[in-house]
C-alpha positions as CSV (number, residue, x, y, z in Angstrom):
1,X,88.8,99.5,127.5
2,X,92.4,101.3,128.2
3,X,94.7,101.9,125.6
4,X,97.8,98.9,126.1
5,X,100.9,101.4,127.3
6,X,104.7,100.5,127.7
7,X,104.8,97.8,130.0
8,X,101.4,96.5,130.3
9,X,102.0,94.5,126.8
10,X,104.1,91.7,128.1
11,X,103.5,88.5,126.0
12,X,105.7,88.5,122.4
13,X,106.3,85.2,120.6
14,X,110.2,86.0,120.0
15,X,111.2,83.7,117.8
16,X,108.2,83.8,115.3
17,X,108.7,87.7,115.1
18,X,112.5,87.3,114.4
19,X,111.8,84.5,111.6
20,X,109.3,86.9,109.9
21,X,111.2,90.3,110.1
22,X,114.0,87.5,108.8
23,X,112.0,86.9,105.6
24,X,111.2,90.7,105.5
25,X,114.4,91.7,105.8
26,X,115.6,89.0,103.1
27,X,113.6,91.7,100.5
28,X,115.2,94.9,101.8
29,X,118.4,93.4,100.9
30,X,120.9,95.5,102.0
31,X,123.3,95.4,104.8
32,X,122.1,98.6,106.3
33,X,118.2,100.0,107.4
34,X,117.1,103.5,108.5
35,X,115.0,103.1,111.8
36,X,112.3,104.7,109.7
37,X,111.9,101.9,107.7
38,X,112.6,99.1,110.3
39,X,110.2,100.4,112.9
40,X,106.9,100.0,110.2
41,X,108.5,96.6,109.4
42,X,108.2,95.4,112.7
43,X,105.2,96.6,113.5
44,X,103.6,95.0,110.3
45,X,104.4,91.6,112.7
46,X,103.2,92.6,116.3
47,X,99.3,92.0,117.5
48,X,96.9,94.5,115.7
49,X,96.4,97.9,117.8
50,X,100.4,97.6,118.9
51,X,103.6,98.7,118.1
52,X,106.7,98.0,119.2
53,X,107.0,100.8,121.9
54,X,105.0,98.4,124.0
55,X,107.0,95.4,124.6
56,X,110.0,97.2,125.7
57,X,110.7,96.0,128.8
58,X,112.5,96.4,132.0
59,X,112.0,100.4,132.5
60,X,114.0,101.3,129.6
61,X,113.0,104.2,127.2
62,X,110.1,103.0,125.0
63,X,112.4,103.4,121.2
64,X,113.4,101.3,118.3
65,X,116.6,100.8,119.7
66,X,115.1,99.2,123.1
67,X,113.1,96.9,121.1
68,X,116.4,95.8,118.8
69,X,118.3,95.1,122.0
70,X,115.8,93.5,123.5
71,X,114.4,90.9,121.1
72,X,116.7,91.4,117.2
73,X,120.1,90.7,118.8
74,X,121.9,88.8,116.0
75,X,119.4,89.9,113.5
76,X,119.9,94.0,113.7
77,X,122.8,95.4,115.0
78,X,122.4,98.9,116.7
79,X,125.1,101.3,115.5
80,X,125.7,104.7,115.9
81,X,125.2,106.1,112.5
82,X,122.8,108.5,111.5
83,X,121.5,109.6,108.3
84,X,120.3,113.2,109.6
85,X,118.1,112.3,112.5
86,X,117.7,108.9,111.6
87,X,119.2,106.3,113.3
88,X,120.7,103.7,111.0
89,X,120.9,99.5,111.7
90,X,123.4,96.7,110.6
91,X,121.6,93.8,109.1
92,X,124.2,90.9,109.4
93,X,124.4,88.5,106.8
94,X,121.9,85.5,106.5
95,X,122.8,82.2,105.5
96,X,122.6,82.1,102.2
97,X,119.2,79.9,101.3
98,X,118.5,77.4,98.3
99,X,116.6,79.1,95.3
100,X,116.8,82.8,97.1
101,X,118.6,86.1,96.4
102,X,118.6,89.0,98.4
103,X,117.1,92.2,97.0
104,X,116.7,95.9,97.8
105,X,113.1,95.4,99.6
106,X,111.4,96.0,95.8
107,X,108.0,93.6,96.6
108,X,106.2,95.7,94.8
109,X,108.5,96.4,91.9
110,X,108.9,92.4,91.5
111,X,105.0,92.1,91.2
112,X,104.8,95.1,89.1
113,X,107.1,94.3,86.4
114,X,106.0,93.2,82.9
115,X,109.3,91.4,82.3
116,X,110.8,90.9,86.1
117,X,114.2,89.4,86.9
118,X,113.0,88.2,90.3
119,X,109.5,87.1,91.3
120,X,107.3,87.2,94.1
121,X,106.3,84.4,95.9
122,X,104.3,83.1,98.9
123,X,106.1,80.8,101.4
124,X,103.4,78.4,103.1
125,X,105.7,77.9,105.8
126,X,105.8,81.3,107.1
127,X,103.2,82.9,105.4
128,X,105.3,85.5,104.3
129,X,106.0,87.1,101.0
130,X,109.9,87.2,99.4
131,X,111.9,87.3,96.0
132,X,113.8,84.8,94.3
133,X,115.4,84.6,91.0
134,X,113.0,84.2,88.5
135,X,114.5,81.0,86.9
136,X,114.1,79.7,90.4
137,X,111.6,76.9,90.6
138,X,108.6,77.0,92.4
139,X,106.6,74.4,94.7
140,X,103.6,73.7,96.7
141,X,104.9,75.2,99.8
142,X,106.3,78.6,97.9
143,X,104.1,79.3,94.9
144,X,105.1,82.2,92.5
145,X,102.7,85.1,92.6
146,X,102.6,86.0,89.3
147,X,103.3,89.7,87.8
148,X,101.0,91.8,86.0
149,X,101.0,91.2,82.8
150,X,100.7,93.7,79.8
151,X,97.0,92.7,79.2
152,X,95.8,93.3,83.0
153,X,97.8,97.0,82.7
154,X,95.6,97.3,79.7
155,X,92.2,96.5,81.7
156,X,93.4,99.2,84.0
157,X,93.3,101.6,81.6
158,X,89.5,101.0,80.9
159,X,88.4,100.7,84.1
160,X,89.7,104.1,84.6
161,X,87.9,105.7,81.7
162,X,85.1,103.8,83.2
163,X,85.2,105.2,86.4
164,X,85.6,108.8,85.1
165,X,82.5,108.1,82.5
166,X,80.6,107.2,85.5
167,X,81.6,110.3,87.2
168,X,80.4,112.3,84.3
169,X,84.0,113.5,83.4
170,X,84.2,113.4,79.4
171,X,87.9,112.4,77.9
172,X,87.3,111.7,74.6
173,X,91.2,112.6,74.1
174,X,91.7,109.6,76.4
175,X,89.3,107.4,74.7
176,X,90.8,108.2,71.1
177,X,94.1,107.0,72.4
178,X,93.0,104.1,73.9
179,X,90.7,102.9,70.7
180,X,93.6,103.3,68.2
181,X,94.5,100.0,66.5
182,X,98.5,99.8,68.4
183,X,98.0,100.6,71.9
184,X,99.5,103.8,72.8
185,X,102.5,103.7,74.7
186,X,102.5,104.4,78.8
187,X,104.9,107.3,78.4
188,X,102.0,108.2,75.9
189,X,99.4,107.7,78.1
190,X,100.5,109.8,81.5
191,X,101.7,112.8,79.2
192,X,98.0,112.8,77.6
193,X,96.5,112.4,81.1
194,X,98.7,115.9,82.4
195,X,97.3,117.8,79.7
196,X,94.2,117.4,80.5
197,X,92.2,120.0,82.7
198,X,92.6,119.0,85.3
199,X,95.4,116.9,85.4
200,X,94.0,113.6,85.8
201,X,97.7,112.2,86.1
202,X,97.5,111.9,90.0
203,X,94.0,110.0,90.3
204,X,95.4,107.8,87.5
205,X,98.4,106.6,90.0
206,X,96.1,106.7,92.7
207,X,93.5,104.5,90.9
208,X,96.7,102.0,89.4
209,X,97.9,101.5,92.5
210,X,94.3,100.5,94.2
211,X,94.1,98.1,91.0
212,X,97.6,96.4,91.3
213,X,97.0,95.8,95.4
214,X,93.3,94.7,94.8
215,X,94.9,92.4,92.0
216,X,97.4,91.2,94.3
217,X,94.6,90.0,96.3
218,X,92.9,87.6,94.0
219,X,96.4,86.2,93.0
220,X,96.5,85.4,97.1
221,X,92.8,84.1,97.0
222,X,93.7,81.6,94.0
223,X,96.7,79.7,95.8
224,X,93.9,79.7,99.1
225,X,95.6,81.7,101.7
226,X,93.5,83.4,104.4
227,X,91.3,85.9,103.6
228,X,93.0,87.6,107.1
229,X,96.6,87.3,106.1
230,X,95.4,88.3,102.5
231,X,94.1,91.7,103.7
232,X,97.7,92.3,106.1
233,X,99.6,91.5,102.8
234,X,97.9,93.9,100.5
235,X,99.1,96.1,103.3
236,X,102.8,94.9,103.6
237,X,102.2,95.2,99.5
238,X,101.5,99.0,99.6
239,X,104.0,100.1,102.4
240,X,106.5,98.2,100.0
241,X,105.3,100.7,97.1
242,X,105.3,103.8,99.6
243,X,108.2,102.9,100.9
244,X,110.2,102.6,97.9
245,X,109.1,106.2,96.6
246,X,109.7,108.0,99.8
247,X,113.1,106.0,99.8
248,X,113.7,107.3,96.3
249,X,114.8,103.9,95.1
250,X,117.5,103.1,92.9
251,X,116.0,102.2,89.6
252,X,117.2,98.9,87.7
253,X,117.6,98.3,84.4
254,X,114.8,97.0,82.3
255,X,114.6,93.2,81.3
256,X,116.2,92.9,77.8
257,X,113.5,92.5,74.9
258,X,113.4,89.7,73.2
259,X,115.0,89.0,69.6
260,X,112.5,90.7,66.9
261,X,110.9,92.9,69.6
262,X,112.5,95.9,67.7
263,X,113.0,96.6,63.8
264,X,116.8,97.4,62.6
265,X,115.7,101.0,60.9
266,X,117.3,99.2,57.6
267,X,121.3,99.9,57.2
268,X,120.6,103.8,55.9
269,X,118.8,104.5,59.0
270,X,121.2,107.0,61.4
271,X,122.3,105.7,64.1
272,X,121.2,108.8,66.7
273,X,117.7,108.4,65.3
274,X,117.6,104.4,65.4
275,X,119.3,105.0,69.7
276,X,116.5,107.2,70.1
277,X,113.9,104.4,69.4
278,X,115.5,101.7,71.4
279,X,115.8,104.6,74.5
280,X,112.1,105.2,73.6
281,X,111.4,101.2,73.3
282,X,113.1,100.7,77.0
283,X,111.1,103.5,78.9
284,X,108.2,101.4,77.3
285,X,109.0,98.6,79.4
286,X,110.0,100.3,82.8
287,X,107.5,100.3,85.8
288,X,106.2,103.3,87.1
289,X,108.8,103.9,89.7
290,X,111.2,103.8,87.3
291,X,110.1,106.2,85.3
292,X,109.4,108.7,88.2
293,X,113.1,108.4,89.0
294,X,113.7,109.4,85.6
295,X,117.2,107.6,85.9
296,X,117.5,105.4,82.7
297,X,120.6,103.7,82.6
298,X,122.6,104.5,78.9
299,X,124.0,101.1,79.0
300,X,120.1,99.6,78.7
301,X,121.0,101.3,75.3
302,X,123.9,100.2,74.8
303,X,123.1,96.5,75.2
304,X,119.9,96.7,73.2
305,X,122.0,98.5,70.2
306,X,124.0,95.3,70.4
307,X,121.9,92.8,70.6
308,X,119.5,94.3,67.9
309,X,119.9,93.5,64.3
310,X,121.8,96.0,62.3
């Protein structure tokens, strides 16, 4: 059977593609997108083995920017910026919606986080994903998908020794840290696995991120949606994560502890060795791509020395 080409792809349900890249675009939450990043987005919606190239109609050039004309008009606007090569989109303002917030795409980072300002949810009615505030409430037609919690980042840890026990790779300098009585910190963790030989750092990520998505998936499979959308979620899940570390993200501050989380050094305690805890104390609590943007905001610091007991 042929390969579908420009033109002979005719049938596109319009309206259902604009409410999803909607929803999508409700998590990139800016006012501008790069074409590199819309054109994946939209695909991620059109009929499997297509992209978007093949519903442009009407002889034009077979591009993004067809495809915006053609079926985003109020949705994308086409300008004529560039950032290098890259063509760069308006994304108008939506109408703002009950118990949503727009955010900067981070799908991933929401489901990642140990302590998230926004979480994830599933929305019945489109079955798409999206953020909201996480004091937002949840219902039976958008469910929260919850984070990962401490304990399940924990269990990844194991498995991974596991998996390298099974392969016949000894780490007993991995093992010691994980069997000491107060679990070792992450920054801990991924400095131990780069001194090893060799560097085991990179299958770790590799093997974290294959855990979070397949996690991900049993969250989905507990509030009973479709094994099918399930699978083209764990995808939209991972292009999220990709996305984000090609894009070089922004990284947000980390949720505030809460009281008692962190001891006051006693009043004798200087203060540059008692900042140096708390600065230590938030890294503990970033995600992964925060970390790798080694951007930590001072003022995390500053509100944690003043909300910490002195």
């Amino acid at each position: 059977m042929p390969e579908p080409t420009p033109g002979t792809v005719t049938v596109l349900n319009k309206q259902e593609v604009r409410d999803q890249l909607a929803a999508l675009l409700q998590g990139h939450g800016a006012t501008r997108i790069t074409g590199s990043r819309l054109a994946p987005l939209i695909d991620s919606l059109l009929p499997t083995g297509t992209t978007h190239r093949l519903f442009v109609q009407g002889g034009k050039t077979a591009n993004l920017r067809a495809f915006v004309e053609q079926y985003l008009e109020g949705l994308v606007d086409v300008t004529t910026d560039r950032s290098g090569t890259d063509p760069i989109y308006n994304i108008p303002p939506a109408s703002p919606v009950t118990g949503k917030i727009r955010t900067r795409g981070m799908l991933w980072k929401s489901f990642v986080a140990v302590a998230p300002s926004r979480q994830l949810y599933f929305d019945r009615s489109t079955s798409e994903l999206n953020v909201r505030e996480s004091s937002a409430a949840a219902s039976a037609e958008t469910p929260t998908i919850h984070s990962v919690t401490i304990a399940e980042f924990e269990a990844m840890r194991g498995m991974f020794l596991t998996s390298l026990d099974e392969a016949g790779e000894v780490t007993p300098e991995l093992v010691a840290l994980l069997s000491c009585e107060v679990s070792a910190t992450y920054q801990a963790w991924i400095s131990r696995l780069k001194s090893t030989t060799p560097r085991l750092d990179r299958r770790w990520q590799e093997f974290r991120s294959d855990a979070i998505v397949h996690l991900f998936g049993l969250r989905l499979a507990d509030l009973k949606v479709q094994g099918d959308r399930i699978e083209e979620l764990k995808v939209q899940l991972l292009r999220d994560f990709e996305q984000a570390r090609v894009g070089k993200v922004e990284a947000e501050p980390a949720a505030a502890p809460e009281s008692g989380v962190f001891s006051s050094g006693g009043p004798k305690e200087p203060k540059d060795k008692h900042a140096r805890e708390l600065l230590h104390a938030v890294v503990d609590r970033m995600t992964m791509e925060q970390m790798q943007s080694l951007n930590i905001p001072f003022s995390i610091v500053l509100e944690l020395i003043k909300n910490s007991p002195q």
